[in-house]
TORVODO-695807 format. One line per 4 residues: their letters; for each residue x, z, y of N, C-alpha, C, CB. Coordinates in steps of 0.02 Angstrom, whole numbers, always signed. Glycine has a CB too. Layout:
BEGIN
A) X Z Y X Z Y X Z Y X Z Y  ...;
***
This chain:
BEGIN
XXXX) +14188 +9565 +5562 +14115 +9569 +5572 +14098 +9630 +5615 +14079 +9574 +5503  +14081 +9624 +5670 +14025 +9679 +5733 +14004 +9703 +5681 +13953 +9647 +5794  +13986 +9792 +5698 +13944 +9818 +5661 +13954 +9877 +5730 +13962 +9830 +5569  +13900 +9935 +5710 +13888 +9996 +5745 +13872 +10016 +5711 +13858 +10009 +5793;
XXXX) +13884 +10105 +5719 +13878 +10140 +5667 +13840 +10187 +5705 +13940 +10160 +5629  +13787 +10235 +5689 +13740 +10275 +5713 +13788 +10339 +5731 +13678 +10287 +5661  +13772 +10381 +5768 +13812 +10449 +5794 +13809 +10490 +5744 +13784 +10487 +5855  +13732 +10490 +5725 +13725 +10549 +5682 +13723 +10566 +5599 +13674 +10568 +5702;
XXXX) +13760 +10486 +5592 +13788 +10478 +5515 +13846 +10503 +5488 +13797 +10418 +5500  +13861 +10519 +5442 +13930 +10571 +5413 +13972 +10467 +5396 +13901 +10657 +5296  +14003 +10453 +5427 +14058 +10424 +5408 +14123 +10420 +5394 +14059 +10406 +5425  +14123 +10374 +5354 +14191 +10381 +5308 +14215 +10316 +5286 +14179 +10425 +5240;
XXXX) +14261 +10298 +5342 +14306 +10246 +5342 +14387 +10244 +5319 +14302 +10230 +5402  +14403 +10154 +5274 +14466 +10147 +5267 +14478 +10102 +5273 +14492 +10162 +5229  +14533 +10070 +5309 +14551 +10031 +5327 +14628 +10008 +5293 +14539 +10044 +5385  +14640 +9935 +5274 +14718 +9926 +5242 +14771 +9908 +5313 +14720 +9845 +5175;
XXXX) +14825 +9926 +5293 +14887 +9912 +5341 +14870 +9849 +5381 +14960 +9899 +5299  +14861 +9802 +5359 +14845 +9749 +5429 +14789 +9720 +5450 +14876 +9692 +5428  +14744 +9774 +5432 +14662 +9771 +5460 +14673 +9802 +5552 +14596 +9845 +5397  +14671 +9758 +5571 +14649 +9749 +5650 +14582 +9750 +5697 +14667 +9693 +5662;
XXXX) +14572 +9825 +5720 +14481 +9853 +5722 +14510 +9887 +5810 +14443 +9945 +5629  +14454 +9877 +5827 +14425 +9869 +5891 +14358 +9935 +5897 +14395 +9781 +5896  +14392 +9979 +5887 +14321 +10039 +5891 +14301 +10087 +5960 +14338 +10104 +5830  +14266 +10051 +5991 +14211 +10081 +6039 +14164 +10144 +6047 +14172 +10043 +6037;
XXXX) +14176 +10199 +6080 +14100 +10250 +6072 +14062 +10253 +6124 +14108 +10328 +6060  +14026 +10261 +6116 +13974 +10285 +6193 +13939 +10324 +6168 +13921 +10231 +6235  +13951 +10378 +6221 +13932 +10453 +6209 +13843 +10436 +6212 +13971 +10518 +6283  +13799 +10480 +6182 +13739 +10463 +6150 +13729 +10497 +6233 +13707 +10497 +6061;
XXXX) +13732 +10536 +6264 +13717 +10551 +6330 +13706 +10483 +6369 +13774 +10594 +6360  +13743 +10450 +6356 +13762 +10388 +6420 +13694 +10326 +6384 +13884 +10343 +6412  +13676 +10351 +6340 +13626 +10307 +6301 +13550 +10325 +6319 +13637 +10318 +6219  +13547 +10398 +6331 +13499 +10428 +6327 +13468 +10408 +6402 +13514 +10500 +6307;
XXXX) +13516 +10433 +6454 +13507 +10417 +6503 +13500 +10345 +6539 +13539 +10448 +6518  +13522 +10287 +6521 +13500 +10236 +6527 +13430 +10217 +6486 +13551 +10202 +6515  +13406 +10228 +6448 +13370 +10238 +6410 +13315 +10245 +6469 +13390 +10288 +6359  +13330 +10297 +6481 +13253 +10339 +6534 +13265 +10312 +6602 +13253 +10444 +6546;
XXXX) +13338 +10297 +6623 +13334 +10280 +6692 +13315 +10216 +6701 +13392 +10292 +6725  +13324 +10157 +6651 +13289 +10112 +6658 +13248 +10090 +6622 +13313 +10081 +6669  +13200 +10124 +6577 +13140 +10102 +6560 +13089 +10167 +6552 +13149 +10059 +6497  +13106 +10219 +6564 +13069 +10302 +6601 +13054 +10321 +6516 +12967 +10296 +6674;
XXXX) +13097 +10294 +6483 +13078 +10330 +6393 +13129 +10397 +6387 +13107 +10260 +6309  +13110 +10445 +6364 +13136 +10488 +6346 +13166 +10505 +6258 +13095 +10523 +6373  +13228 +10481 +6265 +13264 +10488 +6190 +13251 +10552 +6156 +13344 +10481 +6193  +13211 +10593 +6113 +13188 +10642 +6065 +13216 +10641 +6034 +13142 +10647 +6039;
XXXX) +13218 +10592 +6007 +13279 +10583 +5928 +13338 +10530 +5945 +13232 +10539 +5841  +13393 +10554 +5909 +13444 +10487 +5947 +13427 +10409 +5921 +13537 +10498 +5922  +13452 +10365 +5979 +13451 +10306 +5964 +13496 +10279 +5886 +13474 +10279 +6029  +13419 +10227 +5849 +13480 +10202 +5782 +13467 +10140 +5782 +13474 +10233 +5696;
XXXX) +13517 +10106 +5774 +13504 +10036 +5744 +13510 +10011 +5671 +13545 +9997 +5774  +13533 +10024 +5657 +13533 +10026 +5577 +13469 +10018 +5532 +13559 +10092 +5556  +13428 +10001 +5555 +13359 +10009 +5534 +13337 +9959 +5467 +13313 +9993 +5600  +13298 +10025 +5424 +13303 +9977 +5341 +13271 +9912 +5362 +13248 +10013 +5262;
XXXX) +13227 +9885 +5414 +13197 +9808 +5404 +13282 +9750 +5400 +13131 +9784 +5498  +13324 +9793 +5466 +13376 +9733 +5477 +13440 +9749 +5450 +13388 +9714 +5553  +13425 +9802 +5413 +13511 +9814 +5373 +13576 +9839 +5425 +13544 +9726 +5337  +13631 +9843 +5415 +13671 +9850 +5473 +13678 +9793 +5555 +13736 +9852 +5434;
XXXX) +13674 +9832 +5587 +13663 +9796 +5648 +13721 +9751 +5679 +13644 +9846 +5696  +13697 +9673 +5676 +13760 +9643 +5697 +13759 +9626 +5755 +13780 +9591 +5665  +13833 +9650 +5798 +13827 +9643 +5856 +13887 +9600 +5873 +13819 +9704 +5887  +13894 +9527 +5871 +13944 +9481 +5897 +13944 +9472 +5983 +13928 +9409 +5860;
XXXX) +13874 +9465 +5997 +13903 +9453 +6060 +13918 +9513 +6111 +13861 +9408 +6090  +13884 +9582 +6071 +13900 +9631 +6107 +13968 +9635 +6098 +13866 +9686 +6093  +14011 +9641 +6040 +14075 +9629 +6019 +14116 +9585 +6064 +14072 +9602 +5955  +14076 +9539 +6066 +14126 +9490 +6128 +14130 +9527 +6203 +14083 +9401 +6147;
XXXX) +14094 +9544 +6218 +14087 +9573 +6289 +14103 +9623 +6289 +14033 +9576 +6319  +14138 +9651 +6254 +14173 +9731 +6250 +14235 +9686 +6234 +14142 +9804 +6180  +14249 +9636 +6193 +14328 +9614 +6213 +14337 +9605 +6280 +14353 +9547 +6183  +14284 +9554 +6320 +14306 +9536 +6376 +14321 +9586 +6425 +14268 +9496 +6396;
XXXX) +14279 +9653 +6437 +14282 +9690 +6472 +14365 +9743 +6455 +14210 +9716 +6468  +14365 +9756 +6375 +14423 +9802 +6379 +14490 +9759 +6341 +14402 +9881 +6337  +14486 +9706 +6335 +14552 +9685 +6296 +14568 +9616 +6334 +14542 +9674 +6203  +14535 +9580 +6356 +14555 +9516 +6383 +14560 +9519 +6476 +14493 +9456 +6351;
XXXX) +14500 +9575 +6515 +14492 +9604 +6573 +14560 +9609 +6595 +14456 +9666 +6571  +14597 +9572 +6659 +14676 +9581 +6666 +14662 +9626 +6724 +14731 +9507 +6681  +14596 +9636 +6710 +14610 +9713 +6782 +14609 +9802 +6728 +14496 +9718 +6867  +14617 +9766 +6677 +14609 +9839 +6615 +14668 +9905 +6628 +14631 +9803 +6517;
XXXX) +14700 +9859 +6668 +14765 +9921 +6689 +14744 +9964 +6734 +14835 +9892 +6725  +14685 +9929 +6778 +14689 +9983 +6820 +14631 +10023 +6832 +14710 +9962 +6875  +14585 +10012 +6766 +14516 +10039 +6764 +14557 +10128 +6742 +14450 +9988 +6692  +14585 +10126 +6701 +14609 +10203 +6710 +14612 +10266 +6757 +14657 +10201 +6706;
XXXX) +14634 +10199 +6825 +14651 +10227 +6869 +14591 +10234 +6915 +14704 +10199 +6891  +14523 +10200 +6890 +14467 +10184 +6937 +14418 +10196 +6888 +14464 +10111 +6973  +14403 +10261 +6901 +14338 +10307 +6831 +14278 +10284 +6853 +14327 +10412 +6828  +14243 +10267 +6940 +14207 +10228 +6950 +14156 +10159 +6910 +14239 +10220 +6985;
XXXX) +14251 +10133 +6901 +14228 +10058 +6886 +14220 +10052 +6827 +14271 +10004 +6903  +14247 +10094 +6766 +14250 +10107 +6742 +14175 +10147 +6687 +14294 +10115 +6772  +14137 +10197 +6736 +14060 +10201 +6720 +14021 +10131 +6736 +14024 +10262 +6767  +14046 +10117 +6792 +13985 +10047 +6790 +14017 +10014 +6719 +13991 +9974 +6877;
XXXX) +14062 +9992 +6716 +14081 +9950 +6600 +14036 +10003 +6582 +14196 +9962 +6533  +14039 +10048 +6567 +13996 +10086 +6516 +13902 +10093 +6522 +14029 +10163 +6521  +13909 +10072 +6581 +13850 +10076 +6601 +13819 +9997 +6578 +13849 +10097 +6680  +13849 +9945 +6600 +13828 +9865 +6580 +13823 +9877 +6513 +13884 +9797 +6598;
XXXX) +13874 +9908 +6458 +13884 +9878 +6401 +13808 +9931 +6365 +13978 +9888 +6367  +13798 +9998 +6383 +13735 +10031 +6371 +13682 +9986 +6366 +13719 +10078 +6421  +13678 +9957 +6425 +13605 +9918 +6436 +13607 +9854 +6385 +13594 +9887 +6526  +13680 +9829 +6381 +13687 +9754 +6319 +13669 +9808 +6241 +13808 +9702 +6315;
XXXX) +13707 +9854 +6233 +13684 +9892 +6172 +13602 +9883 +6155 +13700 +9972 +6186  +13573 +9925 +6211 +13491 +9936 +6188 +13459 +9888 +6213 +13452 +10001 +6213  +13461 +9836 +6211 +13427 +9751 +6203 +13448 +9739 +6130 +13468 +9678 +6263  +13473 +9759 +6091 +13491 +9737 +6026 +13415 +9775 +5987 +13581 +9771 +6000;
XXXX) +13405 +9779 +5917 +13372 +9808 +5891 +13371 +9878 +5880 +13370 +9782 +5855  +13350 +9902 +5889 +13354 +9976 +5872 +13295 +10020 +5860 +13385 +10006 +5922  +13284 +10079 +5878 +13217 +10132 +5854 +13180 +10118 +5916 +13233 +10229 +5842  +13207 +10101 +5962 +13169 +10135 +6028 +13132 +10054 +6063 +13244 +10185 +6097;
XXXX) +13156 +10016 +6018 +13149 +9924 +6046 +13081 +9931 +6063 +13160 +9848 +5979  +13016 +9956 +6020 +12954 +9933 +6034 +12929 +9978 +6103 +12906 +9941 +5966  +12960 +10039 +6097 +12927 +10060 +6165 +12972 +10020 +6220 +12928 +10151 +6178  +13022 +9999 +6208 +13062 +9960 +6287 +13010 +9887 +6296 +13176 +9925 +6267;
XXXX) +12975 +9878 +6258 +12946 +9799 +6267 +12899 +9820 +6304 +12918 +9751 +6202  +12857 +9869 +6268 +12805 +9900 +6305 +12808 +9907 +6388 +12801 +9966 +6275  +12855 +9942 +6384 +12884 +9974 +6478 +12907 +9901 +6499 +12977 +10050 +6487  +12930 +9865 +6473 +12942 +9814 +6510 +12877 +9747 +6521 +13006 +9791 +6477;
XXXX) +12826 +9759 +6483 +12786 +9720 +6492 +12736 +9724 +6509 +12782 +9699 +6465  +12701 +9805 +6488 +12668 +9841 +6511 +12628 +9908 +6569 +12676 +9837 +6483  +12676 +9971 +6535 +12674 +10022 +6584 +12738 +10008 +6627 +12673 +10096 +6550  +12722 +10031 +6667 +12764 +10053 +6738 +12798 +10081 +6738 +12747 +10078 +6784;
XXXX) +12877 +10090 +6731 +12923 +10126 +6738 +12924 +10193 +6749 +12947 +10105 +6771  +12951 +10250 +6721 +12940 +10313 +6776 +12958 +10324 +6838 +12962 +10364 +6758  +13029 +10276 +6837 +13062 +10296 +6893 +13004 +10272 +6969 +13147 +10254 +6888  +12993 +10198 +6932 +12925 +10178 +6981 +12845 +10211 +7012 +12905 +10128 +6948;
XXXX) +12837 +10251 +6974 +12782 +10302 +6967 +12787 +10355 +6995 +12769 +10319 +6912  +12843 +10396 +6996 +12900 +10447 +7026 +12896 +10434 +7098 +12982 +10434 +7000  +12922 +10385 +7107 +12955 +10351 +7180 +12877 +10347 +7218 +13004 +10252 +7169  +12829 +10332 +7198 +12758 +10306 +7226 +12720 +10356 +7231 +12721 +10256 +7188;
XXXX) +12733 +10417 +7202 +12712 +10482 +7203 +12739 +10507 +7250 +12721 +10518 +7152  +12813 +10514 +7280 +12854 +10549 +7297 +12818 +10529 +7369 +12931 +10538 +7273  +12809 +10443 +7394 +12798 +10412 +7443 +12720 +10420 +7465 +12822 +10349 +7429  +12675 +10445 +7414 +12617 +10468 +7435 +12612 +10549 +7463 +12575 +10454 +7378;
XXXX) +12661 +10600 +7446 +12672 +10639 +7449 +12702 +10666 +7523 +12694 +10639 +7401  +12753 +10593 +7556 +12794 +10620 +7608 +12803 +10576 +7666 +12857 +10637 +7583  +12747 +10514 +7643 +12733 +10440 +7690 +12740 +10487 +7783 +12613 +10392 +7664  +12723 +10531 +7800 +12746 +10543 +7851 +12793 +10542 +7861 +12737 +10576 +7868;
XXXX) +12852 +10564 +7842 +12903 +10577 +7865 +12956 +10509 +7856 +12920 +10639 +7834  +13004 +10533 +7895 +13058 +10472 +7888 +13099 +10460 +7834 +13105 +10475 +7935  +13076 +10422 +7794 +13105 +10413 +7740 +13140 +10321 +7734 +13046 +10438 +7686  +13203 +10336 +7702 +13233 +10271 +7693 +13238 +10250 +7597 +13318 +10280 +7736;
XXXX) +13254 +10206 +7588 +13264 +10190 +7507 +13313 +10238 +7479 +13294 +10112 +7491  +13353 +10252 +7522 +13419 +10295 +7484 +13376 +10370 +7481 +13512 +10300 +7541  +13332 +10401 +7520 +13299 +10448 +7521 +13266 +10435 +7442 +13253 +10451 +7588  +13211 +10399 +7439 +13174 +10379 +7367 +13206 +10403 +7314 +13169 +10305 +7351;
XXXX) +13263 +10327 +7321 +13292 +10340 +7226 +13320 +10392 +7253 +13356 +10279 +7171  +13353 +10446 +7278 +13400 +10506 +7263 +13338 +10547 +7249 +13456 +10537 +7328  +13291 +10557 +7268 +13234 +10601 +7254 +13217 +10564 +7159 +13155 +10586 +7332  +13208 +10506 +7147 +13184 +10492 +7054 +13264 +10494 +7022 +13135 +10386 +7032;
XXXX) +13337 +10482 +7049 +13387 +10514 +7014 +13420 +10444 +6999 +13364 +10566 +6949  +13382 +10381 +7054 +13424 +10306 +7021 +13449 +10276 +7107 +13348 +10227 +6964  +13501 +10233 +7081 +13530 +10199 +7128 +13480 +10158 +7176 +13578 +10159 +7097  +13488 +10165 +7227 +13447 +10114 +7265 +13434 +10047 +7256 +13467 +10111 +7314;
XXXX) +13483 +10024 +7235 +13472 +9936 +7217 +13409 +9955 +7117 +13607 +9876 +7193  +13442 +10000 +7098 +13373 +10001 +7028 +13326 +10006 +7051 +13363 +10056 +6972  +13299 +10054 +7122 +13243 +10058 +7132 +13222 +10011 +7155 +13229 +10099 +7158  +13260 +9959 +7193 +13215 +9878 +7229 +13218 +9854 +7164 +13260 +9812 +7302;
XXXX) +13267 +9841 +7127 +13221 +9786 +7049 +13164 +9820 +7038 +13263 +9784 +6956  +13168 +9889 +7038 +13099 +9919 +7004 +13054 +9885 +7031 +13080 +9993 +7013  +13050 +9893 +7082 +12984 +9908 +7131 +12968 +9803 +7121 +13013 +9955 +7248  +13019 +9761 +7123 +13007 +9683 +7135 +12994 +9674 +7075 +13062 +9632 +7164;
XXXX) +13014 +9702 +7010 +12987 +9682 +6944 +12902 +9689 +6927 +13026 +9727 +6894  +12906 +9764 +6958 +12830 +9793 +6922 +12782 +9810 +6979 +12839 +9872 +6872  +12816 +9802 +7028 +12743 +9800 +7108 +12750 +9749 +7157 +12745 +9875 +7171  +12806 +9690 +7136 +12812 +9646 +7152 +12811 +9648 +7242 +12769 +9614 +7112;
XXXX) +12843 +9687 +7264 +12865 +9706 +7326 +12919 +9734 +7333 +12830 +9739 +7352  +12942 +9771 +7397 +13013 +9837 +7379 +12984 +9894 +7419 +13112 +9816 +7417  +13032 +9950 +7387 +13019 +10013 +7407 +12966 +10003 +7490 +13104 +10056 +7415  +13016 +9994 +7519 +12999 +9994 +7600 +12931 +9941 +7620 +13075 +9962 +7646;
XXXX) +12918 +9894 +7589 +12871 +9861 +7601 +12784 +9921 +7583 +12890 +9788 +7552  +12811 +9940 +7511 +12753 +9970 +7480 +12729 +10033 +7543 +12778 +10004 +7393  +12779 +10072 +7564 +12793 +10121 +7607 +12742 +10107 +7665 +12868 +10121 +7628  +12756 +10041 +7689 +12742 +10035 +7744 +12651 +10018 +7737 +12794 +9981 +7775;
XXXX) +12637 +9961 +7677 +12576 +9961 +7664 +12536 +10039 +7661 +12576 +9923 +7602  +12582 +10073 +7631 +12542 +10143 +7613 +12530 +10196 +7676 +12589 +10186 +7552  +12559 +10168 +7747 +12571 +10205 +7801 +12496 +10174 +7835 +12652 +10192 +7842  +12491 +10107 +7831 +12445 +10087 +7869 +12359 +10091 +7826 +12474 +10014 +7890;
XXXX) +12366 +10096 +7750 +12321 +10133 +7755 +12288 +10197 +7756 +12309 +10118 +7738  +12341 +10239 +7748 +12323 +10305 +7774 +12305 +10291 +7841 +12379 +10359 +7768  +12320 +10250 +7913 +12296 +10271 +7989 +12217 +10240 +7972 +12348 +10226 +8070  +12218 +10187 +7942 +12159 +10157 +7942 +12092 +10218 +7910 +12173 +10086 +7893;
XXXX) +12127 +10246 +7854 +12080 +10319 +7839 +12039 +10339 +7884 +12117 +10381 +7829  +12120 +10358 +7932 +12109 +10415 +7957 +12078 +10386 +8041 +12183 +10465 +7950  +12081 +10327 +8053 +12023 +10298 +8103 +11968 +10282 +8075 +12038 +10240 +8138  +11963 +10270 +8041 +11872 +10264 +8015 +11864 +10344 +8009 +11850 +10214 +7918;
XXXX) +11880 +10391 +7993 +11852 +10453 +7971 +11843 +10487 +8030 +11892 +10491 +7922  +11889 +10478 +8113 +11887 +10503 +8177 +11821 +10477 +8194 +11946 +10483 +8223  +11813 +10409 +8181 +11759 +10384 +8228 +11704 +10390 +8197 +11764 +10316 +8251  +11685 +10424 +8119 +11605 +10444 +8107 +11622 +10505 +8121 +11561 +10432 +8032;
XXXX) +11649 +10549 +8131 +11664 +10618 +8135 +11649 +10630 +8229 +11758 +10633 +8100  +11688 +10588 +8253 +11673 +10613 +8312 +11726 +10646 +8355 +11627 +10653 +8301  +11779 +10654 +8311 +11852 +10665 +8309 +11877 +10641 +8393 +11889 +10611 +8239  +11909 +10687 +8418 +11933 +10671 +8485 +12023 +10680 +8483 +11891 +10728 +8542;
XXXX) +12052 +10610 +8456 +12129 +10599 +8417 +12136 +10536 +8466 +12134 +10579 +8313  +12196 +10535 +8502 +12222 +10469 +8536 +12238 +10421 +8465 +12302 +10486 +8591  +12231 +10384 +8464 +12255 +10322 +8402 +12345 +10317 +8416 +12207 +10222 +8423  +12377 +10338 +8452 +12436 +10354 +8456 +12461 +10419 +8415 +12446 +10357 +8520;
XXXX) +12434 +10459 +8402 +12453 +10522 +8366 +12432 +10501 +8317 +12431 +10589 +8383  +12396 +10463 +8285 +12355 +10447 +8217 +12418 +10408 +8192 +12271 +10395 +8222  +12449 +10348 +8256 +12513 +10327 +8219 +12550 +10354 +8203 +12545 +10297 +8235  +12578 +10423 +8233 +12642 +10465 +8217 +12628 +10498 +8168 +12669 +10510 +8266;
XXXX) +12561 +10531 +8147 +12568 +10548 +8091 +12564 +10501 +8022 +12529 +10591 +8094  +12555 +10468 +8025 +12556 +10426 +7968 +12635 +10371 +7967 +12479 +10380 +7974  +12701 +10406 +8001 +12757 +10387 +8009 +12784 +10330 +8069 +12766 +10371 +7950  +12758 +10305 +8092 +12742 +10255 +8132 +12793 +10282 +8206 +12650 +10248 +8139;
XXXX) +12847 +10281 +8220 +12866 +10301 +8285 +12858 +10271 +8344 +12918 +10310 +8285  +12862 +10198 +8325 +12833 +10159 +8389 +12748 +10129 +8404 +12877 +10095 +8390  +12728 +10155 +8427 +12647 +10120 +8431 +12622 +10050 +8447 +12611 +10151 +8479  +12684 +9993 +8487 +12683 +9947 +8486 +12704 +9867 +8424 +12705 +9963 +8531;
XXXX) +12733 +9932 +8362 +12739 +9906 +8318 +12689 +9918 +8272 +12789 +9912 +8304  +12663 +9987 +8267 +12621 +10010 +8240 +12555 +9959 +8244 +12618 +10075 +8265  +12558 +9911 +8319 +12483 +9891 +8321 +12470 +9823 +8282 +12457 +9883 +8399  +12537 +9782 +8300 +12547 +9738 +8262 +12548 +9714 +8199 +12574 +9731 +8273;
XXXX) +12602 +9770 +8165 +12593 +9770 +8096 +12517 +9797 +8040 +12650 +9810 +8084  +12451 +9821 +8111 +12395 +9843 +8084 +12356 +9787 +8087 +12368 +9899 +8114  +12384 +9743 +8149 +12327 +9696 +8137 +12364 +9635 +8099 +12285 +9672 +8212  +12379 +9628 +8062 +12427 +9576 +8021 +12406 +9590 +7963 +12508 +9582 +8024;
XXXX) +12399 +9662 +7944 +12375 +9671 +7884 +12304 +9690 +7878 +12413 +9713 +7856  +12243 +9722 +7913 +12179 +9705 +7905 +12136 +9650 +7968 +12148 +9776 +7899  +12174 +9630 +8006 +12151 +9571 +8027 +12100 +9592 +8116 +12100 +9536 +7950  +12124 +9651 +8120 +12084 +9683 +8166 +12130 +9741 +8202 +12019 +9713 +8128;
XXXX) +12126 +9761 +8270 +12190 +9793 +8296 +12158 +9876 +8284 +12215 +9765 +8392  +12202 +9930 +8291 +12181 +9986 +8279 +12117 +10017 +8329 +12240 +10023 +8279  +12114 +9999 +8383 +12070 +10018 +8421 +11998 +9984 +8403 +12094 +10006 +8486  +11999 +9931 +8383 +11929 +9903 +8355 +11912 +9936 +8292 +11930 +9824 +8340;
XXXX) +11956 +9956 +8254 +11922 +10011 +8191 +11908 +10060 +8199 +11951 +10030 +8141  +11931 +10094 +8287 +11911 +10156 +8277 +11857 +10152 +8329 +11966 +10212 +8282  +11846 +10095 +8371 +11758 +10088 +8422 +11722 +10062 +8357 +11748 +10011 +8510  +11731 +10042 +8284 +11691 +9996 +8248 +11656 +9931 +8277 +11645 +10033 +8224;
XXXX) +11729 +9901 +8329 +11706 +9841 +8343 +11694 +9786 +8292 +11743 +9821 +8384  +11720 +9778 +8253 +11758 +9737 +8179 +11746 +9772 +8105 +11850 +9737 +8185  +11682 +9746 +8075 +11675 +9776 +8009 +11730 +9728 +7977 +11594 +9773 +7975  +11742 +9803 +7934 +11834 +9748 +7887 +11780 +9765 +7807 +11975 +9824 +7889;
***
């Protein structure tokens, strides 16, 4: 019978001569941090499953998938030799762990159904913060502390776009701002420098991708030919 046992319980196990056990740890670090890196919760108290509603926590199919990965896996010889491949197993089997029941289940439903990730919030801050400059996806997540491919699920789960798309929306309306605000102002700015600062290096792309998305080219927002 699967079972898990909490970290921070005093245990005390015995086992008879031909009891045949299969015992697994994952360091409460490697918990904590998946924990927050993919659902932005911060572990305070350690993760338990054991919880008086469900009694000891049965975990068969997690059990199965820790055979498959470390006892039946015919590449198990050479994960030793490959500490890499090796964090990614520990990393899959983390995330199969905390889908099971545990302390922290109701806030993961929450983040997953509700609020917005941190790492997602982070990343959209970071991009309001530095939309000038040249920034790529691998720039992003190394700035919130996650792999680039977490940050595109992020971003396609909960803004239903990707990094670079949002980026780019957020580039064109900052020029659009900042042409409506030249032309009641009185502002004497080529609409070419309005593109570069708002990241834009080419201006012939810049014009296209402005009028695609408010339906009007940059020079008509800034004569107010075209109320948008």
């Amino acid at each position: 019978k699967p079972i898990i046992l909490d970290a921070d319980k005093h245990i005390d196990m015995r086992w008879s001569e031909d009891c045949i056990n299969l015992i697994y740890k994952i360091n409460r670090r490697l918990l904590d941090e998946t924990l927050y890196q993919s659902y932005g919760i911060e572990a305070r108290e350690p993760v338990e499953f054991n919880l008086p509603d469900n009694g000891i926590a049965c975990l068969r199919e997690f059990s199965e998938a820790l055979s498959n990965f470390i006892i039946n896996n015919p590449y198990s010889d050479k994960m030793s030799k490959n500490p890499e491949l090796f964090e990614k197993i520990e990393q899959v089997m983390a995330m199969s762990l905390l889908s099971k029941e545990n302390s922290y289940s109701e806030k993961i439903l929450n983040t997953k159904y509700g609020v917005r990730p941190r790492i997602v919030i982070k990343a959209k801050e970071f991009m309001e913060e530095n939309y000038p400059q040249k920034l790529t996806v691998l720039d992003i997540a190394n700035y919130v502390g996650v792999s680039a491919r977490s940050l595109q699920k992020g971003f396609e789960q909960y803004e239903y776009t990707t990094p670079m798309l949002y980026l780019r929306k957020l580039r064109l309306r900052r020029a659009k701002e900042l042409l409506v605000f030249s032309r009641h102002e009185g502002v004497g700015i080529k609409i070419s420098d309005i593109a570069m600062r708002c990241g834009f290096c080419h201006f012939g792309n810049f014009s296209k991708l402005y009028a695609q998305e408010f339906g009007e080219s940059p020079s008509q927002t800034f004569s107010g030919g075209i109320r948008s």
